[in-house]
N, C-alpha and C positions, 0 to 999 in steps of 0.2 A: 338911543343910538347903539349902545352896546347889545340888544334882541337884537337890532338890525344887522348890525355887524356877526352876531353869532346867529344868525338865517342864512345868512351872506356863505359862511364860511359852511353851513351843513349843506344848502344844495352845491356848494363846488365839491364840496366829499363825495354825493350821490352821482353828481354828473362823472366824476373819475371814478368813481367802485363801476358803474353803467360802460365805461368806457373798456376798463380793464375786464370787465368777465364778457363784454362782448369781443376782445381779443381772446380771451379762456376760448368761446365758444368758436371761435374762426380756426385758431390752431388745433383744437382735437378733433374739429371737421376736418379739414385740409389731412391731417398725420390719419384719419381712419380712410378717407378718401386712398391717400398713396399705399397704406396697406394691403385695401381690396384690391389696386391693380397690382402690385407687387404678388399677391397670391393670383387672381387669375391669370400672368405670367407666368407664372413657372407651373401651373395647370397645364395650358395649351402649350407652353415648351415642349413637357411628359409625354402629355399626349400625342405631338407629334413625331417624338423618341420612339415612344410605343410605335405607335400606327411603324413609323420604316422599318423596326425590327420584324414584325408579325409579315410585314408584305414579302422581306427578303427570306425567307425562312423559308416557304417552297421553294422557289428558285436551287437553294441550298440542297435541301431534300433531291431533288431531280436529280443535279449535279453529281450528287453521293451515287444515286441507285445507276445513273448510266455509266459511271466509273468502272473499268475493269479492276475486278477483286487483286489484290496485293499477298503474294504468296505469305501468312502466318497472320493474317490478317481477318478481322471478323466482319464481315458484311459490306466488306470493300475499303473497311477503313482500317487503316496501320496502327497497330499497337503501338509502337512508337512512335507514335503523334498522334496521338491519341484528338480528336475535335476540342476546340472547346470554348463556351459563350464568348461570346459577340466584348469585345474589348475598346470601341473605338466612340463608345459615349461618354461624353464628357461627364465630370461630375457637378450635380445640382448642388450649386452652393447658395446659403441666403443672402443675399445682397445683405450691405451693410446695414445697419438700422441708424436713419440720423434722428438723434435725440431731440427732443424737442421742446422749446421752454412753455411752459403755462405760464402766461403775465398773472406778477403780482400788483396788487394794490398801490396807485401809487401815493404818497404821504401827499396834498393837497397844503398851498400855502395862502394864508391869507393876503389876499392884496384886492385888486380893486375887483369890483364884483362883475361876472362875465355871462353872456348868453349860454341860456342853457337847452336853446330849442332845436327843434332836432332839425337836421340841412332837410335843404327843399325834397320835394319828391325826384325830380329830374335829377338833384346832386345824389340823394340815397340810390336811385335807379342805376345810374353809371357808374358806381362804385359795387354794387352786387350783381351786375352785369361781369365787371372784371372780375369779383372774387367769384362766383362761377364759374367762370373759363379755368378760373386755377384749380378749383378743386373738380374738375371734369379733365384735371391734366392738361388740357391745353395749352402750355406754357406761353407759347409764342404770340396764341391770342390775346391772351389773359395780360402779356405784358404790355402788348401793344395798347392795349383798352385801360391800364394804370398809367400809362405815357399819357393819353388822352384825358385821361380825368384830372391827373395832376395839371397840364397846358390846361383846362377848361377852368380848373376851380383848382388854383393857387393856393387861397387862403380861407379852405375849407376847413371844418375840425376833422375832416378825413383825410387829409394831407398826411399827418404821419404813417396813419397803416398802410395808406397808398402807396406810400413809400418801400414800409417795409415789405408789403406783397413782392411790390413791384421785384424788389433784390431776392425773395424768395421765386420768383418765377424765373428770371435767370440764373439761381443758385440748384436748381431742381433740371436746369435743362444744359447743365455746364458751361456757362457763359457766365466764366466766374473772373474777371473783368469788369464789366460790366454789371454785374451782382455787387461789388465792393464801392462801386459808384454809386449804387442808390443808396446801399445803406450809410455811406459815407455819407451821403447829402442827407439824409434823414437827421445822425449826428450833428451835422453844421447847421441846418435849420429848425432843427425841433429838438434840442440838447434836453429839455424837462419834459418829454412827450414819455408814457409808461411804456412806450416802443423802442427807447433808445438803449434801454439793456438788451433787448431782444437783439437789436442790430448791432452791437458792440461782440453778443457773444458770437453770430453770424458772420461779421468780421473773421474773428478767429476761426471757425469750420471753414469758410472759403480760405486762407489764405494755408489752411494747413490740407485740401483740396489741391491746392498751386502745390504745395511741397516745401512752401516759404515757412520753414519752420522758424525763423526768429522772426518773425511779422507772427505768425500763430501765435509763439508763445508769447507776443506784446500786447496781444489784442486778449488772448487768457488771463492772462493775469492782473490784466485790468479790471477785468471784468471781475475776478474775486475780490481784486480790492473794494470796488464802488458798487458791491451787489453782495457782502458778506453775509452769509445766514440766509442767505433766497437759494431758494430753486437754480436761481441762474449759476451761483456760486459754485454748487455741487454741479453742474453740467462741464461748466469752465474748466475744474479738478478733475472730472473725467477722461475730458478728451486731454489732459496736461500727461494723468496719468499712462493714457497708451500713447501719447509721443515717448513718452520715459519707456516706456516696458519695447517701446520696438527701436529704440536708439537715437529718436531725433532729436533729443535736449541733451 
């Protein structure tokens, strides 16, 4: 009984170590995914900066040479006002970067012993259907198709990520209302899922998004309490620390 019991207890380890690095491997896809558009944004922004400046520059030129010359003036243009570069470009600033957590391991408790086989093909299919749409930016898709897979399979073991996508795809497309509703449901139905630090510290980035800085810093400092010495703790103390540094604590 006791092998039994400790066989029992090493594949629920492997099935949660499996669970949490295939969360590892969704979050550093999705944050390199939002990267590469985030730079080719501000590529073809440049670029279309550029391209107006170069096209209006003749025009300019013309304007100058048909200009009757200005008595003390050199080549039609006044020494005292003198030309000078194009001032009315905005400045490229880098969008903010949201920090992003790597799921840790989560501690596995013994109890009674649970399937460990992997959801059907059809459940696997419509679950990396939606997490596609998200990392193709799609947000709207990508939400609608976690809406469907949660309604289709309930009481799937991909219920919590689905979850959490789901509030990551309205949290990425400001529909942060409705981002605090899934991951709030994620909490109330999957409280021991390795997703529910992730959605507690997302809590607090959306609510400090809203400007609701004392819901921010309720949803922070929880999460330092019940995620001490993780990854999530130092993200938590991050975002606490520039609500302090810009005045909102």
């Amino acid at each position: 009984m006791a092998d039994n019991a400790n066989l029992v207890y090493q594949l629920q380890q492997l099935q949660d170590e499996i669970r949490a690095l295939r969360g590892m491997v969704e979050e550093q896809s999705f944050e390199l995914q939002s990267i590469r558009r985030r730079q080719r944004d501000q590529y073809l922004e440049l670029d279309q900066r550029l391209t107006a400046v170069a096209s209006s520059a003749p025009a300019a030129t013309a304007e100058q040479q048909s200009a009757p010359a200005v008595a003390g003036s050199d080549n039609g243009v006044s020494q005292n006002n003198p030309s000078e570069p194009p001032s009315d470009l905005p400045e490229l600033r880098q969008p903010l970067r949201d920090e992003r957590q790597i799921t840790t391991v989560a501690q596995p408790e013994i109890g009674p012993s649970t399937s460990i086989a992997a959801p059907p093909a059809s459940e696997q299919q419509a679950y990396e259907q939606a997490f596609d749409a998200l990392k193709a930016l799609r947000y709207s898709e990508s939400a609608g198709l976690f809406r469907d897979f949660l309604q289709q399979y309930p009481d799937s073991e991909l219920s919590p990520n689905a979850h959490y996508w789901l509030g990551e795809s309205y949290y990425a497309s400001g529909n942060y209302d409705l981002a605090l509703e899934a991951f709030n449901r994620l909490l109330d139905d999957h409280p021991g899922s390795s997703k529910a630090g992730d959605a507690l510290l997302k809590i607090g980035y959306t609510y400090y998004e809203k400007q609701d800085w004392n819901q921010a810093r309720a949803a922070l400092e929880q999460v330092k309490l019940q995620h001490a010495g993780t990854a999530l703790e130092r993200l938590a103390d991050s975002r606490l620390r520039a609500m302090r540094a810009d005045g909102h604590l």
